[in-house]
HTML snippet that shows the backbone in 3Dmol.js (N, CA, C, O; Angstrom):
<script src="https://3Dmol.org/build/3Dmol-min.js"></script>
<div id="view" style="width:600px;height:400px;position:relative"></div>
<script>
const pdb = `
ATOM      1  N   UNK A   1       0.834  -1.182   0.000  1.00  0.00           N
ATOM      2  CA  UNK A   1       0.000   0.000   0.000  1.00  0.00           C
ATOM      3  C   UNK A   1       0.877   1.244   0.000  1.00  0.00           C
ATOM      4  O   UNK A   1       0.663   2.018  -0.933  1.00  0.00           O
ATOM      5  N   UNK A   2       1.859   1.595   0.901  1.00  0.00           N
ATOM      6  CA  UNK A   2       2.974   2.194   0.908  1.00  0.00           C
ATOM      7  C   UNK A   2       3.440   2.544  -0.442  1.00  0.00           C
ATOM      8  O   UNK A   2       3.374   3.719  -0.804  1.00  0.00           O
ATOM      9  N   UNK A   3       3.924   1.594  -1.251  1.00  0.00           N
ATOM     10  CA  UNK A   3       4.591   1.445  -2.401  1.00  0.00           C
ATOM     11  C   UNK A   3       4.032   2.498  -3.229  1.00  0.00           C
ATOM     12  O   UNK A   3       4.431   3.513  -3.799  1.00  0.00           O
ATOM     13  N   UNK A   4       2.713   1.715  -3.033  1.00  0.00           N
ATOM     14  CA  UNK A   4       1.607   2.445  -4.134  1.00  0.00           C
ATOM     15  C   UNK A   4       1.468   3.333  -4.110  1.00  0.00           C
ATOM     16  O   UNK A   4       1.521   3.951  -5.174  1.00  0.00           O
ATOM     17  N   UNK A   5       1.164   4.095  -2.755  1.00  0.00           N
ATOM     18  CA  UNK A   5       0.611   5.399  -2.752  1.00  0.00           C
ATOM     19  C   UNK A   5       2.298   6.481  -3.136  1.00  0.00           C
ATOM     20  O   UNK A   5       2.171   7.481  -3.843  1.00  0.00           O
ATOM     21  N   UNK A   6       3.550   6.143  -2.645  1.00  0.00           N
ATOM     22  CA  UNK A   6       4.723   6.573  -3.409  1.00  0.00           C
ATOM     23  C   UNK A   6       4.201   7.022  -4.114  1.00  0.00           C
ATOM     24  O   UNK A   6       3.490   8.027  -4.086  1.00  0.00           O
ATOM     25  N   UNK A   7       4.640   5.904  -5.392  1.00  0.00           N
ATOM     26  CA  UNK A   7       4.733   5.517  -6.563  1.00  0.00           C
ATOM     27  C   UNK A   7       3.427   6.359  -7.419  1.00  0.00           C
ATOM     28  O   UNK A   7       3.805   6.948  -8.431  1.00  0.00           O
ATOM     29  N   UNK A   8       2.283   6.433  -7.165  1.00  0.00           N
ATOM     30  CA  UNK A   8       1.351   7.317  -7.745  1.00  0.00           C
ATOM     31  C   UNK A   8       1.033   8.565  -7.364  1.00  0.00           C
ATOM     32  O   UNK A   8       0.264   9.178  -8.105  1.00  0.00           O
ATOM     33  N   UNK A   9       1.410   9.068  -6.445  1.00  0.00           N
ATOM     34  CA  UNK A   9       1.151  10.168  -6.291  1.00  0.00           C
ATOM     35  C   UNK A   9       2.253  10.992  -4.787  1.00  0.00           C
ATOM     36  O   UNK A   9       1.753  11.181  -3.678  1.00  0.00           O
ATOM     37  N   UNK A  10       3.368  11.269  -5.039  1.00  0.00           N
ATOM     38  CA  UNK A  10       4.109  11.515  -4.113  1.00  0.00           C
ATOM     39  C   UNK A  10       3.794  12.730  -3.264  1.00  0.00           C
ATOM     40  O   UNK A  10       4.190  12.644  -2.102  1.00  0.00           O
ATOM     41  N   UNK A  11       3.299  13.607  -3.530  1.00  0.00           N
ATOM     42  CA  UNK A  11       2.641  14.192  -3.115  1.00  0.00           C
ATOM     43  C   UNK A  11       1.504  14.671  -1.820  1.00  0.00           C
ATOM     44  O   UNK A  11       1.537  15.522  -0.932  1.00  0.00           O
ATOM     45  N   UNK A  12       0.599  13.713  -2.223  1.00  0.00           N
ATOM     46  CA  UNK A  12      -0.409  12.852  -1.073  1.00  0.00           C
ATOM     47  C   UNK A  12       0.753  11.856  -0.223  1.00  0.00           C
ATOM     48  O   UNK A  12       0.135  11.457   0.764  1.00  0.00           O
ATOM     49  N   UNK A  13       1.884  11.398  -0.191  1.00  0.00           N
ATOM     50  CA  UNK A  13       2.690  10.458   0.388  1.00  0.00           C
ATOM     51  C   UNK A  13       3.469  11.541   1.314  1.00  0.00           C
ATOM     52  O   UNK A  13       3.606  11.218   2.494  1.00  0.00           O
ATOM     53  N   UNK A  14       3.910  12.594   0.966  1.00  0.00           N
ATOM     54  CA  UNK A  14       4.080  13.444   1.754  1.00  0.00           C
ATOM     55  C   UNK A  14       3.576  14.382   2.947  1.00  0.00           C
ATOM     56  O   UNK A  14       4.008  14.856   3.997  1.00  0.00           O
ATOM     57  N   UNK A  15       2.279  14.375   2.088  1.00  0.00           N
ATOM     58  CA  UNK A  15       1.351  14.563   3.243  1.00  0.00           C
ATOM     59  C   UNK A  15       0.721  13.678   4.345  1.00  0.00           C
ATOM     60  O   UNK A  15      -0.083  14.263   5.070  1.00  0.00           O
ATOM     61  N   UNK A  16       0.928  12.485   4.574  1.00  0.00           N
ATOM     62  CA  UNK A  16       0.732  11.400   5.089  1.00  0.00           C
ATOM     63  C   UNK A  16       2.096  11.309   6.067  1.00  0.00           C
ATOM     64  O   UNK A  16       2.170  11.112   7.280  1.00  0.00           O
ATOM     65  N   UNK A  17       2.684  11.432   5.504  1.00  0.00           N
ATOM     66  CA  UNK A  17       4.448  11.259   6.329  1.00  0.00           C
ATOM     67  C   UNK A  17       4.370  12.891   7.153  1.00  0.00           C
ATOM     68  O   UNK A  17       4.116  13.157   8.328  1.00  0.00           O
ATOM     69  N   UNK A  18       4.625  13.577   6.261  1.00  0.00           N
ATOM     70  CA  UNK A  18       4.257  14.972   7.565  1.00  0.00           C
ATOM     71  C   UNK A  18       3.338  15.577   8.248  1.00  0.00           C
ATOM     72  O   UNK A  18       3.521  16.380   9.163  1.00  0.00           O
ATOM     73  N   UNK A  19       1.961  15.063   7.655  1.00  0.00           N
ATOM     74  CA  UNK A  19       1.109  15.348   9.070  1.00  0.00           C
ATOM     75  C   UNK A  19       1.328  16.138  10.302  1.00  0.00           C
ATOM     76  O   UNK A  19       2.466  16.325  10.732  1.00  0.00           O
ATOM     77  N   UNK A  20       0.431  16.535  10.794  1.00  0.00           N
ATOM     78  CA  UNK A  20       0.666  17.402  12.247  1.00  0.00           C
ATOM     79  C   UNK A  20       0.325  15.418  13.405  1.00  0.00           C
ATOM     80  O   UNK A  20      -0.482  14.493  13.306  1.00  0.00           O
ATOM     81  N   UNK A  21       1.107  15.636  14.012  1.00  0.00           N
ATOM     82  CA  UNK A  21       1.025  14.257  14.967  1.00  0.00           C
ATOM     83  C   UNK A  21       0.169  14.456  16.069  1.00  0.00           C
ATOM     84  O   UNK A  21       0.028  15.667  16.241  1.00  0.00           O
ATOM     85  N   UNK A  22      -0.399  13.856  16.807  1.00  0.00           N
ATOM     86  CA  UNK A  22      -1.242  14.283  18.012  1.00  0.00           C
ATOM     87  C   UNK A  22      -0.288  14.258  18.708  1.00  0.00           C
ATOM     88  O   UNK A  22       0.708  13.703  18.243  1.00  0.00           O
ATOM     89  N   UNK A  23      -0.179  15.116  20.733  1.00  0.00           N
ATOM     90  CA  UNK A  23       0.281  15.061  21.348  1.00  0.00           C
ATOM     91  C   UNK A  23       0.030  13.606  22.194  1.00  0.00           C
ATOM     92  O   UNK A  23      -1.031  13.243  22.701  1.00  0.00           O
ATOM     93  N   UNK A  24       1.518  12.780  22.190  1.00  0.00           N
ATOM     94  CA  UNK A  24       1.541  11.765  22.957  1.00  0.00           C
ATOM     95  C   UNK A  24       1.238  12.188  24.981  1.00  0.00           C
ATOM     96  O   UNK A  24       1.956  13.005  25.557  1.00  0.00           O
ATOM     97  N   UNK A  25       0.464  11.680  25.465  1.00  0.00           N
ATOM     98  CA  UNK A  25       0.398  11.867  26.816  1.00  0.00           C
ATOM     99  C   UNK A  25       1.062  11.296  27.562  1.00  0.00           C
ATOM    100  O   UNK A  25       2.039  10.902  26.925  1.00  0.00           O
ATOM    101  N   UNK A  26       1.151  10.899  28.907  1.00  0.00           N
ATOM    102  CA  UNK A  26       1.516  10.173  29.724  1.00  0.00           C
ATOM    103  C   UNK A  26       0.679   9.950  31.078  1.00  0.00           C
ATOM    104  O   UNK A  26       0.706  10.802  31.966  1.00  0.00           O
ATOM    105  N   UNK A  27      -0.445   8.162  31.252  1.00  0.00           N
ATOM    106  CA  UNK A  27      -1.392   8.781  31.941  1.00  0.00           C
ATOM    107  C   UNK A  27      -1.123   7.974  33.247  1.00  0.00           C
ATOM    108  O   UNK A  27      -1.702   8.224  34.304  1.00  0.00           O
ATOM    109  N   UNK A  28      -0.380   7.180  33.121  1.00  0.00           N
ATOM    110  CA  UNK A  28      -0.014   6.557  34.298  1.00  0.00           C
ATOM    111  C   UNK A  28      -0.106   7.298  35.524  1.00  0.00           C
ATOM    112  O   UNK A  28      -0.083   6.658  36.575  1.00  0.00           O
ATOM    113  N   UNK A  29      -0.191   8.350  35.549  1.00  0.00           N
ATOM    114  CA  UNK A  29      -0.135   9.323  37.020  1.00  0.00           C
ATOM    115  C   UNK A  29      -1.333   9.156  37.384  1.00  0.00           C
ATOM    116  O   UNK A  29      -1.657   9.164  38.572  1.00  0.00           O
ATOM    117  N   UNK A  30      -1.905   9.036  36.714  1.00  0.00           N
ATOM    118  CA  UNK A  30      -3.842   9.134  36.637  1.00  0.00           C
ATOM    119  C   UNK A  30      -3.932   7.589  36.880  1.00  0.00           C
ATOM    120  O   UNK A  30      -5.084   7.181  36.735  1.00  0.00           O
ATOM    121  N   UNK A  31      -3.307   6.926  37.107  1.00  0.00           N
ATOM    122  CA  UNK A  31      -4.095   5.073  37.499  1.00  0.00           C
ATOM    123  C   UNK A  31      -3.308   4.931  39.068  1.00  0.00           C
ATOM    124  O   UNK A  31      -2.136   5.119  39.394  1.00  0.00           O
ATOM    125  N   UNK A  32      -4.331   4.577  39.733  1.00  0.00           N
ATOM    126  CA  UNK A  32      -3.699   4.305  40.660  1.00  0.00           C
ATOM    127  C   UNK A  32      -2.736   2.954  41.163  1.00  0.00           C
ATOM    128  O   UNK A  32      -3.133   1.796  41.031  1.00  0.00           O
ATOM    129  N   UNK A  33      -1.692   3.238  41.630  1.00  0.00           N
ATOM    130  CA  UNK A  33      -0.499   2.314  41.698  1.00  0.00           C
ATOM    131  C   UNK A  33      -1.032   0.657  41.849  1.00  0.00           C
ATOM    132  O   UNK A  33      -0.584  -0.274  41.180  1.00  0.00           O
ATOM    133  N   UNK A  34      -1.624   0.602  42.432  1.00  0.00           N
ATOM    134  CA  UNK A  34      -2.008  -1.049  42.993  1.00  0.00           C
ATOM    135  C   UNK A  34      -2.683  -1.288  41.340  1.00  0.00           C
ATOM    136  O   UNK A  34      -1.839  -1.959  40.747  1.00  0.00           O
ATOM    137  N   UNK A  35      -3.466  -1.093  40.716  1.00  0.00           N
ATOM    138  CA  UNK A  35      -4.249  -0.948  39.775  1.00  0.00           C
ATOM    139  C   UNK A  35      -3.244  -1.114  38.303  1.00  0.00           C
ATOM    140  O   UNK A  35      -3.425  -1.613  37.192  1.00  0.00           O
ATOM    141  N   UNK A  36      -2.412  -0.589  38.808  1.00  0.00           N
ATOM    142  CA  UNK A  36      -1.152  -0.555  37.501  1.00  0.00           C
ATOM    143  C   UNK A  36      -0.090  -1.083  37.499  1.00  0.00           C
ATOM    144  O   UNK A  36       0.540  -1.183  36.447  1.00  0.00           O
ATOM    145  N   UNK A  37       0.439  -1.612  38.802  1.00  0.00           N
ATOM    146  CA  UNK A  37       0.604  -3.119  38.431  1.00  0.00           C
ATOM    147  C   UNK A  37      -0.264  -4.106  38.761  1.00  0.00           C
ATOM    148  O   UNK A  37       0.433  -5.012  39.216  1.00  0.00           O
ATOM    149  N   UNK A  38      -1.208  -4.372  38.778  1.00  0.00           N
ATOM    150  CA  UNK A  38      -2.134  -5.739  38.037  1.00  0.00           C
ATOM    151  C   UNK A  38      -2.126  -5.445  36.728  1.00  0.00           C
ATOM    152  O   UNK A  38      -1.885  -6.396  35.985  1.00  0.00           O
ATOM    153  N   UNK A  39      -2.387  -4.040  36.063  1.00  0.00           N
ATOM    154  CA  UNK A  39      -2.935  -4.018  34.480  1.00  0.00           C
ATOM    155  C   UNK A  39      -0.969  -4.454  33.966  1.00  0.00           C
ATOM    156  O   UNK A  39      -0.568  -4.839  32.867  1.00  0.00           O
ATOM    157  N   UNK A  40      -0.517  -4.308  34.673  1.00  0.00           N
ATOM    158  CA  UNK A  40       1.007  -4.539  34.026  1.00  0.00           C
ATOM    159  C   UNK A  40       1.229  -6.046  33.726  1.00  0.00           C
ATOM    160  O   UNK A  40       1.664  -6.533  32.682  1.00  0.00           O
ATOM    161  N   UNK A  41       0.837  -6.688  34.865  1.00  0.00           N
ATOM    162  CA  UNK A  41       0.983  -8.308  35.046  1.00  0.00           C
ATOM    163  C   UNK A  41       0.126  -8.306  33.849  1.00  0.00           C
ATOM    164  O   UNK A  41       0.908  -8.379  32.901  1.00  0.00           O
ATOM    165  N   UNK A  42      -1.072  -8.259  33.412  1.00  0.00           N
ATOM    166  CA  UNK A  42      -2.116  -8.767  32.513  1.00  0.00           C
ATOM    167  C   UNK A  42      -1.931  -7.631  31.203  1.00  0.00           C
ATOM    168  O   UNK A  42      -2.886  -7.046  30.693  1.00  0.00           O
ATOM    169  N   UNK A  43      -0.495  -7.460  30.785  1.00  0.00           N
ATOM    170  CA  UNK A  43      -0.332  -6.064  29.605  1.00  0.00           C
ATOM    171  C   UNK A  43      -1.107  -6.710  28.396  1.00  0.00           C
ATOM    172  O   UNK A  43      -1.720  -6.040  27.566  1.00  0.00           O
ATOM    173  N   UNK A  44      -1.024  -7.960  28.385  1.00  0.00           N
ATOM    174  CA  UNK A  44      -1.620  -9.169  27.306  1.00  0.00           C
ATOM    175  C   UNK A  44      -3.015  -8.977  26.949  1.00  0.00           C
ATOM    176  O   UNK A  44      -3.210  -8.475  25.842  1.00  0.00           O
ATOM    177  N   UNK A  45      -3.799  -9.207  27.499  1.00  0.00           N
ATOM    178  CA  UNK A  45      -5.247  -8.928  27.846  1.00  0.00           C
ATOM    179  C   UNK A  45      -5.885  -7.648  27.776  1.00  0.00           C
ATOM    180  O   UNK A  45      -5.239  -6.601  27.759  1.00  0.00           O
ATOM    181  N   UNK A  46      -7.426  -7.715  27.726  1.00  0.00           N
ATOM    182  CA  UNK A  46      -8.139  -6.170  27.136  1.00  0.00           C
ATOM    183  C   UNK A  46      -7.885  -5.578  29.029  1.00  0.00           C
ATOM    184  O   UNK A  46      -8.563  -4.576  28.804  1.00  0.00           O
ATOM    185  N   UNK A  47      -7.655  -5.476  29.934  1.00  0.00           N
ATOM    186  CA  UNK A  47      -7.838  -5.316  31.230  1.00  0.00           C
ATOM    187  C   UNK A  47      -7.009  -4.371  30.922  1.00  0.00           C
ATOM    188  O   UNK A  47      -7.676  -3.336  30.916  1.00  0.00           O
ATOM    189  N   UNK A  48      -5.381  -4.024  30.531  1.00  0.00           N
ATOM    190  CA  UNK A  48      -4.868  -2.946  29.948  1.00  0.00           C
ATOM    191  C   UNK A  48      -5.030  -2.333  28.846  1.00  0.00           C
ATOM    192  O   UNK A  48      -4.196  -1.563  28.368  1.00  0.00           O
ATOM    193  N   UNK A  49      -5.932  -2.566  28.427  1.00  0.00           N
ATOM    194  CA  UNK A  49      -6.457  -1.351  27.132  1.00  0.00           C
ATOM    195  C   UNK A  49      -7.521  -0.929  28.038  1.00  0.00           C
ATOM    196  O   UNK A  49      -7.322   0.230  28.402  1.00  0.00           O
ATOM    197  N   UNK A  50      -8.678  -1.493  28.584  1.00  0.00           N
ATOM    198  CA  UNK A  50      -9.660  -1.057  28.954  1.00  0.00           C
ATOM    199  C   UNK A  50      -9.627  -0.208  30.748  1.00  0.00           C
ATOM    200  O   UNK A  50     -10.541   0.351  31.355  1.00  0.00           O
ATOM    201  N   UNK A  51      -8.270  -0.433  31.117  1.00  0.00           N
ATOM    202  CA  UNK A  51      -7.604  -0.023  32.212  1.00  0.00           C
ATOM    203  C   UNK A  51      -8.860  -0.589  33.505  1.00  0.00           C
ATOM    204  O   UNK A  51      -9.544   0.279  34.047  1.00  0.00           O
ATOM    205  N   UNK A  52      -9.014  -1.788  33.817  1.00  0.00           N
ATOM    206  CA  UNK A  52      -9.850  -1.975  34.652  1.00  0.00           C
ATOM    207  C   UNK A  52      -9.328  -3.641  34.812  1.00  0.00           C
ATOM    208  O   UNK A  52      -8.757  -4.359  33.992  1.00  0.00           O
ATOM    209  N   UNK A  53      -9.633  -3.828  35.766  1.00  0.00           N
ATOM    210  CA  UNK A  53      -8.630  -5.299  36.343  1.00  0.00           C
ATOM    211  C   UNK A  53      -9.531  -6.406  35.807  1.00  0.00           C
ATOM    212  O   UNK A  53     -10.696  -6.194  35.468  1.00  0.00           O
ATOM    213  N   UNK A  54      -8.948  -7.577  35.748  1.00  0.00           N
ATOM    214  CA  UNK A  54      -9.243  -9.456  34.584  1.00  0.00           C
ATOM    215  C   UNK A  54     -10.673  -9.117  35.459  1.00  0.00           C
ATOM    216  O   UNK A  54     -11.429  -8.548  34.671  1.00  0.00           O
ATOM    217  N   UNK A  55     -11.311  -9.254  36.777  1.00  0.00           N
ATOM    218  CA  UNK A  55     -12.171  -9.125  37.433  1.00  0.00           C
ATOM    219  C   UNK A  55     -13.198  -8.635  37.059  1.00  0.00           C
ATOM    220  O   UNK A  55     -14.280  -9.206  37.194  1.00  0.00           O
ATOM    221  N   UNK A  56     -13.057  -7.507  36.528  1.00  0.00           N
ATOM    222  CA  UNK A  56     -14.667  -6.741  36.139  1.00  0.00           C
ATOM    223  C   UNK A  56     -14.693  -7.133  34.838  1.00  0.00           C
ATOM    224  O   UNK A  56     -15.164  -6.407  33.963  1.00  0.00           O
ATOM    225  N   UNK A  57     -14.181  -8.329  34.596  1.00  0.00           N
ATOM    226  CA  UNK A  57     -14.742  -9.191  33.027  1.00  0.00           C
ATOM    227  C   UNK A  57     -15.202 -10.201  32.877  1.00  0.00           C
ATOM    228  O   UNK A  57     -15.285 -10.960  31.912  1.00  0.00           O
ATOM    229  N   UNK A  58     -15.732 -10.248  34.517  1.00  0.00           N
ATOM    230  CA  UNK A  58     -16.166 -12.015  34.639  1.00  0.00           C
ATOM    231  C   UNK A  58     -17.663 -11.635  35.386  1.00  0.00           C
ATOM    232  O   UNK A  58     -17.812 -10.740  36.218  1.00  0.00           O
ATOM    233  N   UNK A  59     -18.749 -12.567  34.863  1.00  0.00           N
ATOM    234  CA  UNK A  59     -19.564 -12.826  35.736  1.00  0.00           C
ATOM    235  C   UNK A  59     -19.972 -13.628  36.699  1.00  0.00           C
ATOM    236  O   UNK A  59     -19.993 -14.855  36.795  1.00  0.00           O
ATOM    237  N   UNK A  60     -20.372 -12.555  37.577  1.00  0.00           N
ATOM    238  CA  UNK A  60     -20.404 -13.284  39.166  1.00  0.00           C
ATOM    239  C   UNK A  60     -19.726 -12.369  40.359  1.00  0.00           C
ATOM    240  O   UNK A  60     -19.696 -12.788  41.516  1.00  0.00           O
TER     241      UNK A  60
END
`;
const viewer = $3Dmol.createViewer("view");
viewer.addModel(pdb, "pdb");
viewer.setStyle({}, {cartoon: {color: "spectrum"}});
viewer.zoomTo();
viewer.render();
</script>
């Protein structure tokens, strides 16, 4: 896809590569410690995307 878009129109490929970038954050300050390492142990799993522990994904 890369190739392609080069290759046909360099132009639009440039604009894609320089873009304005969003500001990267840092939110770890905002999770609380006990909470962030469990989501660390489980980095694998939606529990760290969804920032909420293996627990509130089970019923019962």
């Amino acid at each position: 896809i890369y190739w392609r878009l080069l290759s046909t129109d360099p132009a639009a490929a440039k604009e894609v590569v320089l873009a304005e970038k969003p500001l990267i954050s840092e939110e770890t300050d905002l999770i609380e410690p006990t909470l962030l390492d469990e989501l660390i142990c489980h980095i694998s799993s939606l529990a760290s995307v969804y920032h909420k522990p293996p627990t509130a994904f089970v019923e019962g």
